[in-house]
MARTI-49047 format. One record per atom (N, C-alpha, C, CB): residue in three letters; x, y, z. Coordinates in Angstrom, 2 decimals, always signed. Each point is the difference from the previous one (the first is absolute). Glycine has a CB too. Layout:
% MARTI-49047
> ALA/X/Y/Z
...
% end
This chain:
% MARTI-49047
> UNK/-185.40/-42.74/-165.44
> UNK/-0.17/-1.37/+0.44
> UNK/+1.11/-0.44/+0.95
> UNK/-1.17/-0.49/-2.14
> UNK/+2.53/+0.61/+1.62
> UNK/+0.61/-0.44/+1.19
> UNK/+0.49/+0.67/+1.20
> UNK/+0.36/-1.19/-1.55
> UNK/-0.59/+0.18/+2.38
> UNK/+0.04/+0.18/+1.49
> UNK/-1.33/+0.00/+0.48
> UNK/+2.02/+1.28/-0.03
> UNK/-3.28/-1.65/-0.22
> UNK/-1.53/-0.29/+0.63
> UNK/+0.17/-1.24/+0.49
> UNK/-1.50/+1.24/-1.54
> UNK/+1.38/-2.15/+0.06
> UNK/-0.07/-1.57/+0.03
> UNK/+0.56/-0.66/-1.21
> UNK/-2.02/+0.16/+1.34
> UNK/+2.51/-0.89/-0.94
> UNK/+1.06/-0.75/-1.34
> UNK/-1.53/-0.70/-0.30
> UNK/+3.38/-0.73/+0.80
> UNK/-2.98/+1.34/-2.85
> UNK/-1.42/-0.75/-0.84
> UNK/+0.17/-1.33/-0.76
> UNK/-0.74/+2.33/-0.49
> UNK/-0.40/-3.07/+0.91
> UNK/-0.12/-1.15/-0.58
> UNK/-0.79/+0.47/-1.64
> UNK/-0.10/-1.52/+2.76
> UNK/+1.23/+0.76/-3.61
> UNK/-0.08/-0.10/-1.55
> UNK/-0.86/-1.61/-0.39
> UNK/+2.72/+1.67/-0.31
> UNK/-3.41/-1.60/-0.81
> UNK/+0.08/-0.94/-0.81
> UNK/+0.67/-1.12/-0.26
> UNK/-0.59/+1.50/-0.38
> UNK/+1.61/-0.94/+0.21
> UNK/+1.53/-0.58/-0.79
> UNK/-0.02/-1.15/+0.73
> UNK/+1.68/+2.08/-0.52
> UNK/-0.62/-3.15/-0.15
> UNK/+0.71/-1.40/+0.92
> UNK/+1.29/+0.74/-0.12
> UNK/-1.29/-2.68/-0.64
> UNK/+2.25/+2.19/+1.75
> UNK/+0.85/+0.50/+0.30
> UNK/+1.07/-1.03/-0.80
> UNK/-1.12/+1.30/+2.23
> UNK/+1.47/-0.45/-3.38
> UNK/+0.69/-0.77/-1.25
> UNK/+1.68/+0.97/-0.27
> UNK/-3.03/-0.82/-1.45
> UNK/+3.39/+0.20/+1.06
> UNK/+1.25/+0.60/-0.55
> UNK/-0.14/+1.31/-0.92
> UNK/+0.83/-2.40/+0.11
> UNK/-0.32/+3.03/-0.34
> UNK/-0.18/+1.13/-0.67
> UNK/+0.90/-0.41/-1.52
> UNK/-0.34/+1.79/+2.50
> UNK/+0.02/-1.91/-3.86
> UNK/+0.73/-0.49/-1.21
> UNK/+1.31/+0.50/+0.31
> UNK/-1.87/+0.01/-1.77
> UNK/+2.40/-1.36/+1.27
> UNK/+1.63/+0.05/-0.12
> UNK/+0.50/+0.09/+1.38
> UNK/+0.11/+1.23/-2.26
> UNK/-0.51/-1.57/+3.10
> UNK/+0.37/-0.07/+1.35
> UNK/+0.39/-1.25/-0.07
> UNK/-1.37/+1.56/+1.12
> UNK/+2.54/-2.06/-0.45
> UNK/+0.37/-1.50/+0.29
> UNK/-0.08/-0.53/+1.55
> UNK/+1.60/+0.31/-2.04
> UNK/-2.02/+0.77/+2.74
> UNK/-0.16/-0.18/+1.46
> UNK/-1.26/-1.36/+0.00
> UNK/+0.71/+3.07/+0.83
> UNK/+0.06/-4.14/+0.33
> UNK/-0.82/-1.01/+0.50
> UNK/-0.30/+0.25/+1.19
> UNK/+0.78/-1.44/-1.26
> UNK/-2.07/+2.07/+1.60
> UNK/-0.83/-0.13/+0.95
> UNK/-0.37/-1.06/+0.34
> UNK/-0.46/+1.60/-0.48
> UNK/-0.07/-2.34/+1.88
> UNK/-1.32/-0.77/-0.13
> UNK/-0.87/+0.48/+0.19
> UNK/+0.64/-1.40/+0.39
> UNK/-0.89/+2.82/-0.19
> UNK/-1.59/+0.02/+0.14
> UNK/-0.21/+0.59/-1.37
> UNK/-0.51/+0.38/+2.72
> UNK/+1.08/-0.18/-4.09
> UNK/-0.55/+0.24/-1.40
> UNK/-0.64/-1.21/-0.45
> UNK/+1.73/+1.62/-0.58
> UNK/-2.78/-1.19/+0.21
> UNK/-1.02/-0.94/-0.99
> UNK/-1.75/+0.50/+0.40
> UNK/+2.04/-2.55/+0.08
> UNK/-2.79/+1.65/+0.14
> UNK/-1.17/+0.25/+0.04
> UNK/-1.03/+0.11/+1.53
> UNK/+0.71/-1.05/-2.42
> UNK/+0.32/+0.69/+2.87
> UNK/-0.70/-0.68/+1.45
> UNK/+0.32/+1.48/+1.23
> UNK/+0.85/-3.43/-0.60
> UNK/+0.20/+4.64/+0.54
> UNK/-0.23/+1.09/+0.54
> UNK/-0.70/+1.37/-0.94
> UNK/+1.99/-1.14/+1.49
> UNK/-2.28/+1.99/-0.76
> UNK/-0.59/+1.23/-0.53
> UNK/+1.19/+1.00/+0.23
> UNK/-2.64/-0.55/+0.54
> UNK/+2.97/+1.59/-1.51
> UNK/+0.39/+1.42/+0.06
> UNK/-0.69/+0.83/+1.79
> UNK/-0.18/-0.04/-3.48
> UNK/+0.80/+0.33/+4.33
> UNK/+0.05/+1.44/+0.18
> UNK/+1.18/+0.95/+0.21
> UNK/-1.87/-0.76/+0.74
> UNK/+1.26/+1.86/-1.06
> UNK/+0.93/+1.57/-0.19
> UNK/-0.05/+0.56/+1.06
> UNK/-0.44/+0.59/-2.09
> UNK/+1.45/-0.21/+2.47
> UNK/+0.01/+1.28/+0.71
> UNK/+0.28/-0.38/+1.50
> UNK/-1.70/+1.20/-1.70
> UNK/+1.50/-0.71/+2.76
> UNK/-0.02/-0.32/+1.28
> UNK/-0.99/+0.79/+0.83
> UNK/+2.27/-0.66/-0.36
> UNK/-2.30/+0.54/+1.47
> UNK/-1.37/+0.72/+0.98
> UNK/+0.79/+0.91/+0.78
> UNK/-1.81/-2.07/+0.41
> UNK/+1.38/+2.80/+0.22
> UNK/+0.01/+0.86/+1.04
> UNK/+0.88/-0.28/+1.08
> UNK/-2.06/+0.40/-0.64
> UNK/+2.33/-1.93/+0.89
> UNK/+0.76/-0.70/+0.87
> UNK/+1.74/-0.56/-0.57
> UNK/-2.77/-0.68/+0.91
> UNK/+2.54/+1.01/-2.26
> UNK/+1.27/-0.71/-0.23
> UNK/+1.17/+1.32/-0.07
> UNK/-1.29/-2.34/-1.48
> UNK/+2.15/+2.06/+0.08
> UNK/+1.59/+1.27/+0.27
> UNK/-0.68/+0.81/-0.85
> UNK/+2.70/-1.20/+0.22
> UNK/-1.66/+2.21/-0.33
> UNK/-0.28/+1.14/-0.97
> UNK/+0.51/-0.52/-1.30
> UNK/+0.20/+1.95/+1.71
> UNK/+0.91/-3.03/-1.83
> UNK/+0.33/-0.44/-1.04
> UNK/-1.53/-1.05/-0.61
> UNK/+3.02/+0.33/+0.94
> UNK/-3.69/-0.99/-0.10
> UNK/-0.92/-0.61/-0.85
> UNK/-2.03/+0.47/-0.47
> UNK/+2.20/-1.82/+1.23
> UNK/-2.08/+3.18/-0.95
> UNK/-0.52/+1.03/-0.25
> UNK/-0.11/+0.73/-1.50
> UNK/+0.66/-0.10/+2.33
> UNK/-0.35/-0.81/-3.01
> UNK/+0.15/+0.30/-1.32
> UNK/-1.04/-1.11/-0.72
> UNK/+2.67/+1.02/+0.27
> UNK/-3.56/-0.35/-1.55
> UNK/-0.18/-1.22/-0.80
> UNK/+0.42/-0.96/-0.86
> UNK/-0.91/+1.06/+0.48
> UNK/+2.45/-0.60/-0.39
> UNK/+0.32/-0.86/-1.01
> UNK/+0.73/-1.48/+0.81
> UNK/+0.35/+2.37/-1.91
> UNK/-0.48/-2.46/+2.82
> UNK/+0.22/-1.00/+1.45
> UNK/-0.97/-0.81/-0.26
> UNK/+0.79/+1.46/+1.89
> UNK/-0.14/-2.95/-2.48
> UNK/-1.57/-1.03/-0.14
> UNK/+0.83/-1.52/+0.74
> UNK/-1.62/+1.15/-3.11
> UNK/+0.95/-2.11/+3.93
> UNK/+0.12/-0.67/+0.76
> UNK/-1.25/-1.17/-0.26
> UNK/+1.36/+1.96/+1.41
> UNK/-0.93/-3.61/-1.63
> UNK/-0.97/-0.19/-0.16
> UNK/-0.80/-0.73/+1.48
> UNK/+0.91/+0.11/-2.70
> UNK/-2.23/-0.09/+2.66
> UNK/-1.37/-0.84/+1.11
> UNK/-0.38/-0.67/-0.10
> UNK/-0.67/+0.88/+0.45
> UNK/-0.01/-1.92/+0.01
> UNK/-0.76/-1.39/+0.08
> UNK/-1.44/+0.52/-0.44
> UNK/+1.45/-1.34/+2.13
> UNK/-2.35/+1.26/-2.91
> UNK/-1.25/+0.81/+0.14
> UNK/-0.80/-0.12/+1.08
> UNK/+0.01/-0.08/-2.04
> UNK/-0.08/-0.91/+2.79
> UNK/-0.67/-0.25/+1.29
> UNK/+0.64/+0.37/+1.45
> UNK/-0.88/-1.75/-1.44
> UNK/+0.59/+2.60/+2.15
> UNK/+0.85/+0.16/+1.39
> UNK/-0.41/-1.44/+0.46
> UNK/-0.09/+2.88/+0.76
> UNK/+1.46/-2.97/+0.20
> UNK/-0.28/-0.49/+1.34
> UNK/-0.91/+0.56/+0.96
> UNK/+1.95/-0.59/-0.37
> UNK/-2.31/-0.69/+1.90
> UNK/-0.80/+0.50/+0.78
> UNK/+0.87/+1.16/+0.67
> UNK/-1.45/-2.20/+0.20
> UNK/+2.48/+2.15/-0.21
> UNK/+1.45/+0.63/+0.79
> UNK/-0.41/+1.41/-0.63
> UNK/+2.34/-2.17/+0.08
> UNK/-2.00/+2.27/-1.61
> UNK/+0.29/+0.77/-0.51
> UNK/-1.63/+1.35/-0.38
> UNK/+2.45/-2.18/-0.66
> UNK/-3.43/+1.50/+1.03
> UNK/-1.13/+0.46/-0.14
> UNK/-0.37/+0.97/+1.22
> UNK/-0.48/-2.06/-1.42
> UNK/+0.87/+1.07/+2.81
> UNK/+0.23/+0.73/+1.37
> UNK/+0.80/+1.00/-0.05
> UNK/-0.27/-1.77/+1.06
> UNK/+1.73/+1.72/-1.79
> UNK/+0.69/+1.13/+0.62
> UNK/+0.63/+0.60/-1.21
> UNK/+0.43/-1.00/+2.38
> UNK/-0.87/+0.84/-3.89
> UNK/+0.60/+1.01/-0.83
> UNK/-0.46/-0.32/-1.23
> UNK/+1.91/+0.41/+1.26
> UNK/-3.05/-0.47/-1.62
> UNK/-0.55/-0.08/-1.45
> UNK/-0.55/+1.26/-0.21
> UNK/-0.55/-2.39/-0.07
> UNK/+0.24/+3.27/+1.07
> UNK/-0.67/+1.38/-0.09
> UNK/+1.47/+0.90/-0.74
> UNK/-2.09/-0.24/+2.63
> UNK/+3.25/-0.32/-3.07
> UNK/+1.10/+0.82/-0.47
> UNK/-0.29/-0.13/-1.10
> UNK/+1.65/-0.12/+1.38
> UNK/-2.79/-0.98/-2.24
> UNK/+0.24/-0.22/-1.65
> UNK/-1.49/+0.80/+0.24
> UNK/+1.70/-2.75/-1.23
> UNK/-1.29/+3.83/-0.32
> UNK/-1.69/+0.63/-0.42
> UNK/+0.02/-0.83/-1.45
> UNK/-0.25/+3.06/+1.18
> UNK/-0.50/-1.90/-1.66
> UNK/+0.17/-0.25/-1.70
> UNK/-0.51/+1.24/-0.34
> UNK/-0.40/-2.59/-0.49
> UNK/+0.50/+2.65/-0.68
> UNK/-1.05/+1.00/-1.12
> UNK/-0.80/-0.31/-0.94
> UNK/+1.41/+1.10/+0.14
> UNK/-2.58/-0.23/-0.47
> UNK/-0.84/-0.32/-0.78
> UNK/+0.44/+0.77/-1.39
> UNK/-1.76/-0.47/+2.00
> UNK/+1.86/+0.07/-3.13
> UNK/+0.18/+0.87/-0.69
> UNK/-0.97/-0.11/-1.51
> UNK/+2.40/+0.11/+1.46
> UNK/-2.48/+0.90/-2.17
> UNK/-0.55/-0.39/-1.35
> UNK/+0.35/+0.59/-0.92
> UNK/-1.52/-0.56/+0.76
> UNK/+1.82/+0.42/-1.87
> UNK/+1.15/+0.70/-0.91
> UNK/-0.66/+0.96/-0.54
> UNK/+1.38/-1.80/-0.61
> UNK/-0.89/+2.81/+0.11
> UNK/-0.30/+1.47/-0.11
> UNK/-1.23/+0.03/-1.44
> UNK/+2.96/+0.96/+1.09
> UNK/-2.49/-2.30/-1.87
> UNK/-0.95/+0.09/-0.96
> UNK/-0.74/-0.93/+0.10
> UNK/+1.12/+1.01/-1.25
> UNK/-2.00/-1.22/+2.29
> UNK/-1.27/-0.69/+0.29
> UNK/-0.98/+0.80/-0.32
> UNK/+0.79/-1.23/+1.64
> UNK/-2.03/+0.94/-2.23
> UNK/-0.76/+0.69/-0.50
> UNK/-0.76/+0.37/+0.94
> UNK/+0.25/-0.81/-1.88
> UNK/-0.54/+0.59/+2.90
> UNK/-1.07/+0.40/+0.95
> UNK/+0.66/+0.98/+0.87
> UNK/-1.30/-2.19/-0.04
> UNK/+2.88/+2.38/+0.15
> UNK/+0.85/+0.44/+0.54
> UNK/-0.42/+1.26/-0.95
> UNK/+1.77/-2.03/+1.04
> UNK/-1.15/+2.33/-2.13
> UNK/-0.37/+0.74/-0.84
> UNK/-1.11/+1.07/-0.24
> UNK/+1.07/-1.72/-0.36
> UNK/-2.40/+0.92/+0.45
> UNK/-1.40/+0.70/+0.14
> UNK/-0.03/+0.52/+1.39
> UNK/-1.28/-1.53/-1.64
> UNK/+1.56/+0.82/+2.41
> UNK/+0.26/+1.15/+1.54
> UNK/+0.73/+1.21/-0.37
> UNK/+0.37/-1.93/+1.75
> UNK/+0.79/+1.69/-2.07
> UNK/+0.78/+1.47/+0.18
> UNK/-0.57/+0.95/-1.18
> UNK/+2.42/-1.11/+1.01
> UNK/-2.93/+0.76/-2.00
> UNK/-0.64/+0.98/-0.72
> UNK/-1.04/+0.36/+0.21
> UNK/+0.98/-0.51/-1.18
> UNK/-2.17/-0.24/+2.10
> UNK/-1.31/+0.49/+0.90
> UNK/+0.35/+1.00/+1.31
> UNK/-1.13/-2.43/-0.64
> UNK/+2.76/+2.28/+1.45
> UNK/+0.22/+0.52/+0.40
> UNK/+0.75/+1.34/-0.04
> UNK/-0.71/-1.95/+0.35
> UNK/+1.96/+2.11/-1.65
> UNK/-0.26/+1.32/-0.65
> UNK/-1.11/+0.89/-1.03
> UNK/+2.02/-0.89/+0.50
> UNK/-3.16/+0.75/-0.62
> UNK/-1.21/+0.68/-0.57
> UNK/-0.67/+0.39/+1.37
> UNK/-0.33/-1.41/-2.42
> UNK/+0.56/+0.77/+3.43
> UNK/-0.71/+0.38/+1.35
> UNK/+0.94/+1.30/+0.62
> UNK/-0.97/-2.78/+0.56
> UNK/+1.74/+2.91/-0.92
> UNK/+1.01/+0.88/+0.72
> UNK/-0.38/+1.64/-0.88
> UNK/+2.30/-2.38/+0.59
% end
């Protein structure tokens, strides 16, 4: 993942427990993303690099750099339909 596109999370971009750091952008009103894109350093090329976003671009920001945030789809390993696939798909093998 890092170095494609810095991923947009779920998360609100909150303090991490026992942190006393005062942000203003912690609370509810930015989103989590990780990582950085293709365009940024080699230092922010990592996932553990989180920064928080407005959930809505600008018109600015839509024109010339919202194509840097992706995301992922994910589904946890013990989803059941997840499950019946990979075992329909090892009996096929």
């Amino acid at each position: 993942m890092g170095g494609n596109v810095a991923e947009w999370v779920s998360d609100y971009f909150q303090a991490y427990p026992g942190n006393q750091a005062s942000i203003p952008e912690f609370g509810t009103e930015f989103r989590v993303v990780r990582g950085d894109s293709f365009r940024g350093t080699l230092d922010g090329a990592r996932t553990t690099r989180r920064f928080s976003f407005a959930p809505q671009f600008t018109a600015a920001e839509k024109a010339e750099r919202s194509w840097l945030i992706g995301f992922r789809c994910v589904v946890p390993g013990d989803d059941p339909k997840l499950q019946e696939f990979l075992q329909s798909a090892n009996r096929s093998e």
